[in-house]
C-alpha positions as CSV (number, residue, x, y, z in Angstrom):
1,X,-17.3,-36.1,30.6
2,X,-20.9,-36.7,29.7
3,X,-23.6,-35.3,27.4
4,X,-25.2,-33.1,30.7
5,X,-22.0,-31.8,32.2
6,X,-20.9,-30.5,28.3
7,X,-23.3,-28.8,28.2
8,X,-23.7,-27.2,31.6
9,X,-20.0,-26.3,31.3
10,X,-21.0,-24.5,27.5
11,X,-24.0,-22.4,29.9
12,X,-21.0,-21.5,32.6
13,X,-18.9,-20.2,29.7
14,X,-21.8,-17.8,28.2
15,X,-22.4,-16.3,31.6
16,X,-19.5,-15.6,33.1
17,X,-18.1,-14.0,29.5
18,X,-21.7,-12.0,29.5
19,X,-20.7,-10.9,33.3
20,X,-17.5,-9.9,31.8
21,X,-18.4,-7.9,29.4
22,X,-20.6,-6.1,32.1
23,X,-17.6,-6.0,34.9
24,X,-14.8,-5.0,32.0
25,X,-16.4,-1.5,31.9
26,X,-15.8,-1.3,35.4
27,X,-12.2,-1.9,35.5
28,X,-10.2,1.3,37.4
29,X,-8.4,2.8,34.9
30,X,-4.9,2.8,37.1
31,X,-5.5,-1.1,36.0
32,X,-6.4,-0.4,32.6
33,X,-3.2,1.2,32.0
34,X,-0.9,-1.1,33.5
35,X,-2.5,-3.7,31.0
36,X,-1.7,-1.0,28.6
37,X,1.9,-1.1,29.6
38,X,2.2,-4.5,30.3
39,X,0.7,-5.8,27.0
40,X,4.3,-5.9,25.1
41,X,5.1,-9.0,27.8
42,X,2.0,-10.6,27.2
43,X,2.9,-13.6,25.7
44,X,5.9,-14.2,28.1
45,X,3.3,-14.5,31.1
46,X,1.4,-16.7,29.1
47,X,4.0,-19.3,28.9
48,X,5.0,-18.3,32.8
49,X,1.3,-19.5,34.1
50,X,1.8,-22.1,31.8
51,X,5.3,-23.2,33.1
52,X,3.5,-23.0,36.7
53,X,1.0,-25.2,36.2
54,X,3.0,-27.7,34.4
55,X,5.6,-28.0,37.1
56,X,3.8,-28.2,40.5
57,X,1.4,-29.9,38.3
58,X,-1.7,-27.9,39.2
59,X,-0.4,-27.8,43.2
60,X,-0.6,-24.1,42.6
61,X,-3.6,-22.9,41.7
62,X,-4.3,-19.7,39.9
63,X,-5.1,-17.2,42.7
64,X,-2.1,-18.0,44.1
65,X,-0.1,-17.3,41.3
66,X,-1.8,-14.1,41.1
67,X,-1.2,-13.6,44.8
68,X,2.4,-14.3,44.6
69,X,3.2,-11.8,41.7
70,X,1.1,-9.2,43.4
71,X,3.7,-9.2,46.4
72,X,6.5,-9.9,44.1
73,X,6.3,-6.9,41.7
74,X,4.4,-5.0,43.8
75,X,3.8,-1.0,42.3
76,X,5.2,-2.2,38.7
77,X,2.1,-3.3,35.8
78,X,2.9,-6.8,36.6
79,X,2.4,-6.2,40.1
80,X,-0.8,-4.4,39.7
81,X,-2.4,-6.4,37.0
82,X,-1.8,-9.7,39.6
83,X,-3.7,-7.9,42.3
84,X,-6.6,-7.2,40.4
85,X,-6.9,-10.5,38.9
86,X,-6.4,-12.2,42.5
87,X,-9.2,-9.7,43.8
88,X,-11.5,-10.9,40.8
89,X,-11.1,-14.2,40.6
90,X,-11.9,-14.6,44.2
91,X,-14.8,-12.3,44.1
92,X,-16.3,-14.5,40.6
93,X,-14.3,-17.4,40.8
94,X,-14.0,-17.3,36.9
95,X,-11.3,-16.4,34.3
96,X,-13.4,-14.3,32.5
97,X,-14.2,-11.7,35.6
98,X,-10.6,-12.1,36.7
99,X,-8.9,-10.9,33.4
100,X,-11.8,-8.6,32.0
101,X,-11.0,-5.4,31.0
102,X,-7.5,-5.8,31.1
103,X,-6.5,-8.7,28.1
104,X,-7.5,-9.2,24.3
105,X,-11.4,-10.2,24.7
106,X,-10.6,-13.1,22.5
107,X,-8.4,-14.3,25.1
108,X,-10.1,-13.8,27.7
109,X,-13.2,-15.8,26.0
110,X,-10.8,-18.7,25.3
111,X,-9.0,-19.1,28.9
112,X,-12.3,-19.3,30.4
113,X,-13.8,-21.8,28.3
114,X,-10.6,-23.8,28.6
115,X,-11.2,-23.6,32.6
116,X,-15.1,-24.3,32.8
117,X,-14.4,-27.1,30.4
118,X,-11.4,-28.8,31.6
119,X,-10.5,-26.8,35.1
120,X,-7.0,-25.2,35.4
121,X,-5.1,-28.5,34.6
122,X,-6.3,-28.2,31.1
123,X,-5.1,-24.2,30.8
124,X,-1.4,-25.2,30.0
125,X,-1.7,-25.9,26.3
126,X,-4.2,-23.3,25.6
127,X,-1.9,-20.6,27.5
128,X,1.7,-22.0,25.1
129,X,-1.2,-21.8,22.2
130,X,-2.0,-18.1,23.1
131,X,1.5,-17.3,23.8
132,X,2.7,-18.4,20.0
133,X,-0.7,-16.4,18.6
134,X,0.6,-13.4,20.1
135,X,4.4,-13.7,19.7
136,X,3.6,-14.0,16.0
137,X,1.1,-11.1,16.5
138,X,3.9,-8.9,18.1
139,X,6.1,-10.1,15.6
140,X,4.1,-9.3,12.5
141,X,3.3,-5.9,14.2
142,X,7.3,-5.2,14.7
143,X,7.9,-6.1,11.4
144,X,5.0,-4.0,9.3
145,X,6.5,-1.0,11.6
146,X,10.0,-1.3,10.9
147,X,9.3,-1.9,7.2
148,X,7.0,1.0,6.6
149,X,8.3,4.0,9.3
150,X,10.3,5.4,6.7
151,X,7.2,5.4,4.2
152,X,5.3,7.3,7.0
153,X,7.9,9.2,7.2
154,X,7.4,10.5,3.3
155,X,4.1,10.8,3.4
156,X,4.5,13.3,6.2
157,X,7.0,14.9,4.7
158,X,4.7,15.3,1.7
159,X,1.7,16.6,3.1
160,X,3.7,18.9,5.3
161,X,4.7,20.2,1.3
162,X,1.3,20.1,0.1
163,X,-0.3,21.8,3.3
164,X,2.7,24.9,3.2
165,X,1.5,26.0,-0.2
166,X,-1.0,28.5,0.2
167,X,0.3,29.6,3.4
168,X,3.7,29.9,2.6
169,X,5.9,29.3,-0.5
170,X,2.8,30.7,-3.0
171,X,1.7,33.9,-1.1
172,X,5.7,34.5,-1.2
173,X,6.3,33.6,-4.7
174,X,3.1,36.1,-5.5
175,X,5.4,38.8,-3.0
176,X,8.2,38.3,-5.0
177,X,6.6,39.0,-8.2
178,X,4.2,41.6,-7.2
179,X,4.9,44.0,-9.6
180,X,4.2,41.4,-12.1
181,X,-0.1,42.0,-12.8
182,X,-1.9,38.6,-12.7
183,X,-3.2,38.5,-16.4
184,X,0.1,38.1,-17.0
185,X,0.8,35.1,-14.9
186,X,2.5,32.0,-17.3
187,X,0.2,28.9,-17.3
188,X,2.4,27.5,-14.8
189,X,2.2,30.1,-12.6
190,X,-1.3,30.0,-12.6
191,X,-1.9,26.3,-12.3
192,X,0.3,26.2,-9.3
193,X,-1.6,29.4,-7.8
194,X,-4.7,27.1,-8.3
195,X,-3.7,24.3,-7.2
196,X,-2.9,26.2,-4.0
197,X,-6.0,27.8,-3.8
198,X,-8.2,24.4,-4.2
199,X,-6.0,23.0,-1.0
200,X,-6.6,26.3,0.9
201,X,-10.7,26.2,0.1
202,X,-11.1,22.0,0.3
203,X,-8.6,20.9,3.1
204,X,-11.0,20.0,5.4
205,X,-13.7,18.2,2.6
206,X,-10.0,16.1,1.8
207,X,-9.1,15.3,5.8
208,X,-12.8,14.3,6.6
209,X,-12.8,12.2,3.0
210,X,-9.5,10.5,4.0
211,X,-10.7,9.8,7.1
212,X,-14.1,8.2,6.2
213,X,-12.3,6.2,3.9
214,X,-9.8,5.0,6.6
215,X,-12.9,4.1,8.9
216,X,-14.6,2.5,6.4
217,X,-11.7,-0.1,5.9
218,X,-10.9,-0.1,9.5
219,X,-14.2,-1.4,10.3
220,X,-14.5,-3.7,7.3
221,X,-11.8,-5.8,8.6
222,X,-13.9,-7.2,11.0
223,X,-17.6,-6.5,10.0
224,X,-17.4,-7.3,6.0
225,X,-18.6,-10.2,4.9
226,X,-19.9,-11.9,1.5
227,X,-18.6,-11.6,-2.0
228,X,-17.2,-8.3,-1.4
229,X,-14.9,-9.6,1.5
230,X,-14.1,-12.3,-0.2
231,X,-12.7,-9.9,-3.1
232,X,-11.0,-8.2,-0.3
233,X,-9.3,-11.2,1.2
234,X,-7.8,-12.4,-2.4
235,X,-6.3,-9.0,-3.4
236,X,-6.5,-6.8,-0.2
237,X,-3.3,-7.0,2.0
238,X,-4.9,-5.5,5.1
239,X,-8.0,-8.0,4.9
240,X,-5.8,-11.2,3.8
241,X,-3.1,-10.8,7.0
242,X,-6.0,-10.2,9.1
243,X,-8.0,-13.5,7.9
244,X,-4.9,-15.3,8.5
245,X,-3.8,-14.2,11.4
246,X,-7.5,-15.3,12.6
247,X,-7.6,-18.7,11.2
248,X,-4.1,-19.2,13.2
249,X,-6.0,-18.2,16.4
250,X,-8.9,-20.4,15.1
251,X,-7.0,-23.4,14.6
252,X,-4.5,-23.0,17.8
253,X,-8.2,-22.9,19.7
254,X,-9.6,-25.9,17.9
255,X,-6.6,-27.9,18.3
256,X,-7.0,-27.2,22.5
257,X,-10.0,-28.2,22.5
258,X,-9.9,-31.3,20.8
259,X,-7.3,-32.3,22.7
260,X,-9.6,-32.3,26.0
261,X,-12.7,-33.7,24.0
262,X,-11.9,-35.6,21.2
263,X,-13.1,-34.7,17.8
264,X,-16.4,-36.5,17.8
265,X,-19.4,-35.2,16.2
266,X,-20.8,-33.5,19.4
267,X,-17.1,-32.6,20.3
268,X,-15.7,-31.2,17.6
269,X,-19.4,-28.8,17.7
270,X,-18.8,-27.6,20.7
271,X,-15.2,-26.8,19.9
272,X,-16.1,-25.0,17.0
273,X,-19.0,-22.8,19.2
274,X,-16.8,-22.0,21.7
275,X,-15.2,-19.9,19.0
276,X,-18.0,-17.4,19.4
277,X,-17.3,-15.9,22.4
278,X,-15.8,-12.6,21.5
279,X,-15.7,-13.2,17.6
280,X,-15.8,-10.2,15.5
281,X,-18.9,-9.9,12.8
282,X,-16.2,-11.7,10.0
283,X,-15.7,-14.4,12.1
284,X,-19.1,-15.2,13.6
285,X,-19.9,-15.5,10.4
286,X,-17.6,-18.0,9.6
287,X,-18.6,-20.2,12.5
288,X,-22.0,-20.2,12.2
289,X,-21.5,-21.5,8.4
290,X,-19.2,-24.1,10.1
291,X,-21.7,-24.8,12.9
292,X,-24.6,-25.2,9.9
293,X,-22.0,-27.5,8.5
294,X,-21.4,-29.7,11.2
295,X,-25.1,-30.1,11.8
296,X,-25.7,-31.3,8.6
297,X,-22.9,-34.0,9.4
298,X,-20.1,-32.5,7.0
299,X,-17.5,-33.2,9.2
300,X,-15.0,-33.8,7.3
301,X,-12.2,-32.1,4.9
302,X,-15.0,-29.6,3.9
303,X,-15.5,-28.3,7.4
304,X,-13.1,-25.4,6.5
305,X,-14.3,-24.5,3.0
306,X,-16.2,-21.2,4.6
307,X,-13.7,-18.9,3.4
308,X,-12.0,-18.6,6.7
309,X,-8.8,-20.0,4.9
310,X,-7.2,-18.8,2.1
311,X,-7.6,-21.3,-0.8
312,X,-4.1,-22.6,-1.2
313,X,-5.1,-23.8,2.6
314,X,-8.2,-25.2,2.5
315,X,-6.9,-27.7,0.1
316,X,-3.6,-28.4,2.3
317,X,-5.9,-29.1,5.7
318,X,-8.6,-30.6,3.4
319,X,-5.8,-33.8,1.9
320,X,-4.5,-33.7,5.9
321,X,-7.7,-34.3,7.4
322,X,-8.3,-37.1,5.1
323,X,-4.6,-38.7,5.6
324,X,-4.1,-37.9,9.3
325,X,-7.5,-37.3,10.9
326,X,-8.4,-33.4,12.3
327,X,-6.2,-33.4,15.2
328,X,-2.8,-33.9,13.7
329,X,-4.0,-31.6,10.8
330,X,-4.6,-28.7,12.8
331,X,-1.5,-28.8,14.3
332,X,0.6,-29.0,10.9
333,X,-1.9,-26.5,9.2
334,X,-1.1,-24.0,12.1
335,X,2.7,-24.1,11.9
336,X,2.2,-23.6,8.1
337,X,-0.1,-20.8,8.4
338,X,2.5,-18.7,11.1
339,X,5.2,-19.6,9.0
340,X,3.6,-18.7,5.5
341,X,1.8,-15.2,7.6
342,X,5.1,-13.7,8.4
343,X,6.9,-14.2,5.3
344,X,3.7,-12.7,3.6
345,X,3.8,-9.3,5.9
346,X,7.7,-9.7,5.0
347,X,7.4,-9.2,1.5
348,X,4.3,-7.7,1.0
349,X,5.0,-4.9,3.5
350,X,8.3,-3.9,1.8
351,X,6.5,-3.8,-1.8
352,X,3.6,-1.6,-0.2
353,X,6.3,0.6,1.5
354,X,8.7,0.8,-2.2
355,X,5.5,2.0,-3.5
356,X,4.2,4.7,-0.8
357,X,8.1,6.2,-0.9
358,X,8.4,6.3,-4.7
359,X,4.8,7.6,-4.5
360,X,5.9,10.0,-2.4
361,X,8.9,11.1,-3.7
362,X,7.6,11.4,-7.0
363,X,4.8,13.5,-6.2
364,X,7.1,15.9,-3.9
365,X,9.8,15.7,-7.0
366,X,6.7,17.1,-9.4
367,X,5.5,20.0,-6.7
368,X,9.0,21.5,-6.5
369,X,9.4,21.1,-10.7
370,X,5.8,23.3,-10.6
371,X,7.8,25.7,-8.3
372,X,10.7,26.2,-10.4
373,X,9.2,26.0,-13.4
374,X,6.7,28.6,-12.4
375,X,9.5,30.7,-11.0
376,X,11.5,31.0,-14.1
377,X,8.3,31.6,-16.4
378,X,7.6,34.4,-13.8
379,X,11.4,36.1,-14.6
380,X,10.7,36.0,-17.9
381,X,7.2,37.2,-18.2
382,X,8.7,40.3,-15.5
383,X,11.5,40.7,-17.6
384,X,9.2,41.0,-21.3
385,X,6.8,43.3,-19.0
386,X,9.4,46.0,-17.6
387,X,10.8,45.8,-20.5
């Protein structure tokens, strides 16, 4: 493949993902929810195309693929998803307005480069690729969930406690002990009967606090960037697991691409571009450093020094790279990473959930010792004051 068709196959790739980005909006949204439905199976239909095209060895081409599940699972998600595609990809004749609107962006981005770049032989690997990256994205997932639903489970519990103060136990407490006037209230009494009116006046100041704060580190995730995400990425579980779950994707992607073109200068470039198409902020970022890199003709084990891999990391595939070339250390540096990502959400996740439950059960434990406590100072303070 020469210099000209490169990069007339690089223009095909930015168009038809910018026509996909226009045509995803338009997707009906019986479509858009079978994708919903059918996105627990993605990774299984991955390998399926990919199984296809291996053994008829290209004989059967996409469409009809697409065309054949349509009749076979005809009013299931499968079945509806397959139509749609076969209907887009005859109408654009690209991956990208096939599979818009209904698969990860990033994926979409990917399988379409793959097929301007190398045609729909070359979509096997890069399909088993995308298949592992979203196993181990499904598996991460199923993992943080199981781990943490009974932490989730506490907090609820605990904010159901807080919230059922000053509507319920307090007023009924202050029932109880009516005859009781307040200047006689025990401190404890009191600081409970405050504590209830500051969540009764400042709930909603609290819920739309929490919830900027929940925003703001939802959307840092993928928009930080700088010395403040690289804070976040050393000590921040949230922005660590998502770094690594992206330099997996990163290097699966690389490792496809270089298979088809070598890892030349000019090569390896457009490899690393191609990464663009449907990056988030944190990512583009990333690239573009790696992009000024190659430019500069740093090619070599300090291609990957951007941050975009944890430091531990950068060194491995830095002492590969210089043993057994780029290729190979892709390869070995993306087993590693899956392997080394899932033990990480393993343990870390179980810490993090420990501490929300004994965070939880510690603060409900102290609100029901206010209670009683408050209780038994009320007796007695009734008690001294019919008395």
């Amino acid at each position: 493949m020469d210099i000209r068709s490169i990069f007339s196959s690089l223009g095909d790739s930015l168009r038809s993902y910018k026509e996909a980005k226009e045509n995803g909006s338009h997707t009906p949204l019986e479509v858009r929810i079978a994708a919903i439905v059918f996105a627990s199976k993605r990774a299984d239909y991955y390998r399926f195309v990919a199984d296809v095209i291996e053994g008829t060895k290209g004989r059967k081409s996409l469409r009809d693929i697409f065309r054949s599940d349509a009749l076979r699972y005809e009013n299931t998600a499968r079945g509806k998803l397959s139509e749609h595609w076969a209907r887009q990809f005859e109408e654009g004749g690209s991956l990208a307005k096939a599979f818009a609107g209904t698969l990860p962006r990033q994926d979409v981005a990917i399988l379409d480069t793959l097929q301007r770049a190398t045609g729909e032989g070359g979509l096997e690997q890069g399909l088993r690729d995308l298949a592992d990256n979203t196993a181990l994205v499904a598996k991460a997932r199923s993992i943080m969930f199981t781990t943490m639903a009974a932490s989730l489970v506490c907090i609820a519990l605990v904010l159901g406690l807080v919230f059922t103060m000053p509507s319920y136990t307090v007023p009924k407490l202050a029932e109880a002990f009516s005859m009781l006037p307040q200047e006689m209230y025990p401190a404890s009494a009191r600081h409970l009967f405050s504590f209830a009116d500051f969540v009764s006046e400042n709930w909603l100041y609290c819920m739309v606090g929490v919830t900027f704060l929940l925003t703001l580190c939802l959307w840092s995730i993928s928009f930080a960037t700088g010395p403040t995400r690289k804070f976040l990425d050393k000590y921040g579980f949230i922005w660590g697991l998502y770094r690594d779950f992206q330099s997996v994707r990163l290097l699966c992607n690389l490792a496809s691409m270089l298979r088809k073109r070598g890892n030349s200068t000019h090569g390896l470039r457009e490899a690393v571009e191609m990464q663009l198409h449907g990056a988030s902020r944190w990512k583009t970022y990333h690239i573009n450093k790696m992009l000024s890199m190659i430019d500069r003709g740093e090619i070599g084990p300090s291609l990957f020094s951007t941050g975009i891999l944890d430091r531990e990391t950068t060194y491995y595939i830095a002492d590969l790279i210089s043993s057994r070339g780029l290729e190979d250390a892709l390869q070995f540096v993306r087993e590693r990473l899956e392997k080394k990502v899932l033990a990480r959400i393993s343990v870390q996740a179980a810490l993090f959930s420990w501490a929300l439950m004994i965070g939880s059960i510690g603060i409900a434990a102290y609100l029901m010792f206010l209670h009683v406590e408050a209780i038994d100072d009320m007796r007695s303070a009734l008690q001294q004051y019919l008395a």
